[in-house]
C-alpha positions in Angstrom: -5.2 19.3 -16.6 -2.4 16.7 -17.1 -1.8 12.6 -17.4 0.2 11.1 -14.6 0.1 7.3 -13.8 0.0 5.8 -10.4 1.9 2.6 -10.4 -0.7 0.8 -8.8 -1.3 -1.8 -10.7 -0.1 -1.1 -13.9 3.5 -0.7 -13.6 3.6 -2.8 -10.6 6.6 -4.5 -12.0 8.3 -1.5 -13.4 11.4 -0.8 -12.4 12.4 3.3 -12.2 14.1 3.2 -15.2 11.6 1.4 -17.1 8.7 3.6 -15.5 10.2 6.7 -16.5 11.1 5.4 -20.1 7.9 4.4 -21.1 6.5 7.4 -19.4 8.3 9.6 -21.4 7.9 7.7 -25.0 4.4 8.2 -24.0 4.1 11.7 -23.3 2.7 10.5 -19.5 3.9 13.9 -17.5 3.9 12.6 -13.7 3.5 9.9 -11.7 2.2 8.7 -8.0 4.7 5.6 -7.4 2.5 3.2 -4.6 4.6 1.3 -1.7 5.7 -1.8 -2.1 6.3 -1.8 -5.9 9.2 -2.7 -8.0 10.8 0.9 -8.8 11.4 1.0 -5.1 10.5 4.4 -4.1 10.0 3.5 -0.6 10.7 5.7 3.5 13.5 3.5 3.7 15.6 4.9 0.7 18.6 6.2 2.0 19.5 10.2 1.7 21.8 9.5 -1.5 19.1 7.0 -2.7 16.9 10.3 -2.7 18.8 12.2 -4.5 19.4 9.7 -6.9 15.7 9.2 -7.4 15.0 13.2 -8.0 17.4 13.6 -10.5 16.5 10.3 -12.1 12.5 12.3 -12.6 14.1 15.8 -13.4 16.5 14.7 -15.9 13.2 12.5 -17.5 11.5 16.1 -17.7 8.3 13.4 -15.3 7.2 15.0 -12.5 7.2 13.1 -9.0 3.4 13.9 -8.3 2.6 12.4 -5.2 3.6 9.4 -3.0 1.1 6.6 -3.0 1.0 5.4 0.5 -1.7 2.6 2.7 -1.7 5.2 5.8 -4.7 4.2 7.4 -6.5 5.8 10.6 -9.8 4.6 10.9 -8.6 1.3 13.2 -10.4 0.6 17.1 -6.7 0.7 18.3 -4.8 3.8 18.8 -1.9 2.3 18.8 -2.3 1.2 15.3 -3.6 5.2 14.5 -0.5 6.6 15.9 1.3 3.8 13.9 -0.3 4.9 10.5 0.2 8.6 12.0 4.0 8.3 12.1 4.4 6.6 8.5 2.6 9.2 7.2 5.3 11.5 8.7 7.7 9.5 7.3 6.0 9.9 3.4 5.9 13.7 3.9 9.9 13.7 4.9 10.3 11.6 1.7 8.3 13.8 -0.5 10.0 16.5 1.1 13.2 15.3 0.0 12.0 14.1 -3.7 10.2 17.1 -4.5 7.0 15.7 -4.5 3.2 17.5 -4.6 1.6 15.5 -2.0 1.2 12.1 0.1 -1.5 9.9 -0.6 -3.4 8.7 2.7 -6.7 6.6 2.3 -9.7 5.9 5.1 -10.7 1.8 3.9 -13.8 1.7 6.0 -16.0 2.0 8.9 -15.9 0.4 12.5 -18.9 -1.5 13.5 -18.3 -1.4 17.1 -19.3 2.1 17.3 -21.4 5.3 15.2 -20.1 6.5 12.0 -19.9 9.9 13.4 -17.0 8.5 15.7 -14.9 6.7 13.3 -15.1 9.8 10.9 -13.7 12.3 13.5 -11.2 10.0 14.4 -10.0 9.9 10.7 -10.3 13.5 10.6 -8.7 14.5 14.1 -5.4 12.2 12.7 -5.8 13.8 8.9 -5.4 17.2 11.1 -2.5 16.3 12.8 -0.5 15.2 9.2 -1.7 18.1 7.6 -0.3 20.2 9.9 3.4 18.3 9.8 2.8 18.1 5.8 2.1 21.7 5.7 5.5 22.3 7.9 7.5 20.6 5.2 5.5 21.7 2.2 4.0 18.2 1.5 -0.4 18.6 0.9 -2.1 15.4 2.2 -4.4 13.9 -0.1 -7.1 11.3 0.9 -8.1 9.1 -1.6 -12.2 8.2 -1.8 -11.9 5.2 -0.5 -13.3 2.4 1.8 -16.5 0.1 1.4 -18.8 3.3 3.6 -15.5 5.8 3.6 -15.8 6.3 -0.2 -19.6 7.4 -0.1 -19.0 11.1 -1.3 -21.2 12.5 2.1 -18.7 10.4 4.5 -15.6 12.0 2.5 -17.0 15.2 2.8 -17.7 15.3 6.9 -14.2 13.7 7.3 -13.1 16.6 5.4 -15.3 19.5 7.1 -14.4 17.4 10.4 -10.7 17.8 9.7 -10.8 21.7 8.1 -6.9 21.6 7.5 -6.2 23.4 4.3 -3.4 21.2 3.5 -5.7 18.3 3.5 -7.7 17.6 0.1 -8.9 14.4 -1.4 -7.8 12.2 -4.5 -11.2 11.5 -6.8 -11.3 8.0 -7.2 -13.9 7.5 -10.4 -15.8 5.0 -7.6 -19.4 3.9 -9.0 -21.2 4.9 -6.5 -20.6 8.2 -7.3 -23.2 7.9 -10.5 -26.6 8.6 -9.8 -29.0 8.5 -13.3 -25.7 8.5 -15.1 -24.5 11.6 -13.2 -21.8 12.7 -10.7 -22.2 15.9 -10.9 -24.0 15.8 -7.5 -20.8 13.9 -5.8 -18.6 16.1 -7.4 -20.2 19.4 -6.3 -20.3 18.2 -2.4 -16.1 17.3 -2.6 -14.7 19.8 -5.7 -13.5 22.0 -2.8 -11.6 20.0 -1.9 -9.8 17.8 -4.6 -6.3 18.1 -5.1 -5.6 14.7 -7.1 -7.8 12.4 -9.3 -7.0 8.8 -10.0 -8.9 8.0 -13.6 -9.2 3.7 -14.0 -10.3 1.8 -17.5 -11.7 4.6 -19.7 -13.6 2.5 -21.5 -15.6 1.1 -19.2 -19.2 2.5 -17.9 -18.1 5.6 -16.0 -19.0 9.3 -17.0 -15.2 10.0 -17.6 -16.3 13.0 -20.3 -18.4 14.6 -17.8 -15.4 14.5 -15.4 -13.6 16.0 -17.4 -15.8 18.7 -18.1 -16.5 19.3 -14.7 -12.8 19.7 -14.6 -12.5 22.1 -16.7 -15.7 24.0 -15.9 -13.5 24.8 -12.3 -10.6 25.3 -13.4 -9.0 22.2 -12.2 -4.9 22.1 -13.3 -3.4 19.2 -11.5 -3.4 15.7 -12.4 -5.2 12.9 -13.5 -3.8 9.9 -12.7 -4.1 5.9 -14.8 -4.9 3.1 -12.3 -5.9 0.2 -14.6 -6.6 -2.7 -12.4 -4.6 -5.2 -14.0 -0.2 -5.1 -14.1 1.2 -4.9 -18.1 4.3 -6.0 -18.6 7.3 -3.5 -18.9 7.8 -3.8 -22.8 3.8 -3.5 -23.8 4.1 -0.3 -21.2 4.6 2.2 -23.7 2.1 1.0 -26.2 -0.1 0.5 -23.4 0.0 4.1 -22.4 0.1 6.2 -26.3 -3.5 4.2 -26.5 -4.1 5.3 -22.8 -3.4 8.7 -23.3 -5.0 8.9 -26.9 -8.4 7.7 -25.4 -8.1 10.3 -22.7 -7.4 13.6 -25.0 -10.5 12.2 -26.6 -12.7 12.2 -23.3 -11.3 15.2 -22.5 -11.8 17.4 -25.4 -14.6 19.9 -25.7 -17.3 19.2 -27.2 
C-alpha cells in the first residue's frame, strides 16, 4: 500500500514543478492530477507537452497514478452521455501517452424522472463501453463512490455487476455513509472486488481510517491511497503539509 495525492483540492494551485517537489521532499510516491488545475495536465496538452510531462514524473522517481477526470454518464440526455463518453476516450489516450494506471470517472447522482434501476444501467452500459477502449490502450477505469444516491455502496456495486468489464473498478472514497456502528467493514466487503484506487481525506477526522487500512492489508491491497484534503494549501506550506500527512498515515496504518 502506497501514498499518492490527488490534486484535488490541495494542490489546486500547484504548479508541476512545485507538485512534484514537494511530493518528493515528502516521500509522497504518486499522484492523481484532477482537470482544470494549475499543473495543467489536461487532453489538450500537445504530443511534446506529453512527453515533457512523463519525463518531468520519471525523472522525480513520482508515479503518474491516475488521471482525475468529471466524466459523468448518469444525465437524461444522451447527447450529454455520448459527450462524457468521448472525453473519457480522450483521458485514456492521455494516460496512454503519460504512462498512467488508470482514468478516474465518477457517477454524481440519480435521475428523478425515472427508477434507479434505469439510471444505474445507463451508467454501467457507458462504463462498459470505456472499459473496453481503456482496456484497448491499457488504461483501467476507475469510478470513484460518488454522487448524493450513486455513492451508497449497494448502488456502486449494481453499477458495477451491471457493467461486469474487468477493466472497470472503483476508487473508495472514505464517504460517511459507509459507517454503520463505527464499521465499514460491511461496505467494504460488498465493493473490495472491485477497488482499484482509494482516495483517503482529513485523517483526523471521525472516519475509521485504521480499520481501512487493515482491511487493506487483510486483502492484499497494493495500489494507492490517495490525500484529498478539502481545503487548497499554499505551494510553500505543501511540503510541511504533506511530512505531517504522511507521518499520521504510517501511524493509521501500522499494525497493531
Amino acid at each position: 500500500m502506497k501514498l499518492g495525492i490527488v490534486t484535488y483540492n490541495v494542490a489546486r494551485d500547484w504548479d508541476l514543478p512545485t507538485l512534484l517537489k514537494n511530493c518528493q521532499a515528502a516521500g509522497i510516491e504518486g499522484v492523481e492530477p484532477r482537470t482544470t488545475h494549475a499543473h495543467g495536465i489536461e487532453p489538450s496538452l500537445s504530443p511534446s507537452e506529453r512527453r515533457d510531462v512523463r519525463e518531468r514524473f520519471t525523472d522525480a522517481g513520482v508515479a503518474l497514478w491516475g488521471l482525475g477526470s468529471i466524466c459523468e454518464f448518469h444525465a437524461a440526455d444522451p447527447a450529454i452521455v455520448r459527450k462524457n463518453i468521448d472525453d473519457c476516450r480522450e483521458w485514456v489516450s492521455l494516460a496512454r501517452d503519460l504512462g498512467a494506471r488508470g482514468v478516474k470517472v465518477r457517477p454524481n447522482g440519480l435521475r428523478k424522472d425515472v427508477p434507479a434501476e434505469q439510471t444505474l444501467a445507463q451508467i454501467a452500459d457507458a462504463l462498459k463501453e470505456c472499459g473496453r477502449f481503456g482496456a484497448e490502450n491499457g488504461v483501467e477505469i476507475w469510478v470513484e463512490v460518488h454522487g448524493a444516491e450513486t455513492q451508497r455502496p449497494s448502488n456502486m456495486r449494481r453499477i458495477m455487476d451491471l457493467c461486469g468489464h474487468e477493466n472497470v473498478g472503483v476508487v473508495w472514497n472514505c464517504n460517511p455513509g459507509e459507517v454503520e456502528n463505527g464499521s465499514i467493514r460491511g461496505a467494504f466487503d460488498l465493493l473490495r472486488p472491485f477497488i482499484r484506487s482509494c482516495h483517503i481525506t482529513e485523517l483526523w477526522g471521525d472516519y475509521p481510517f485504521r480499520e481501512l487500512f487493515g482491511l487493506f492489508r487483510e486483502t492484499g491491497y497494493d495500489r494507492f491511497t490517495l490525500c484529498e484534503v478539502g481545503s487548497a494549501i499554499g505551494p510553500d506550506s505543501g511540503t510541511p503539509f504533506l511530512k505531517c500527512y504522511r507521518g499520521l498515515w504510517k501511524e493509521l496504518h501500522r499494525a497493531e
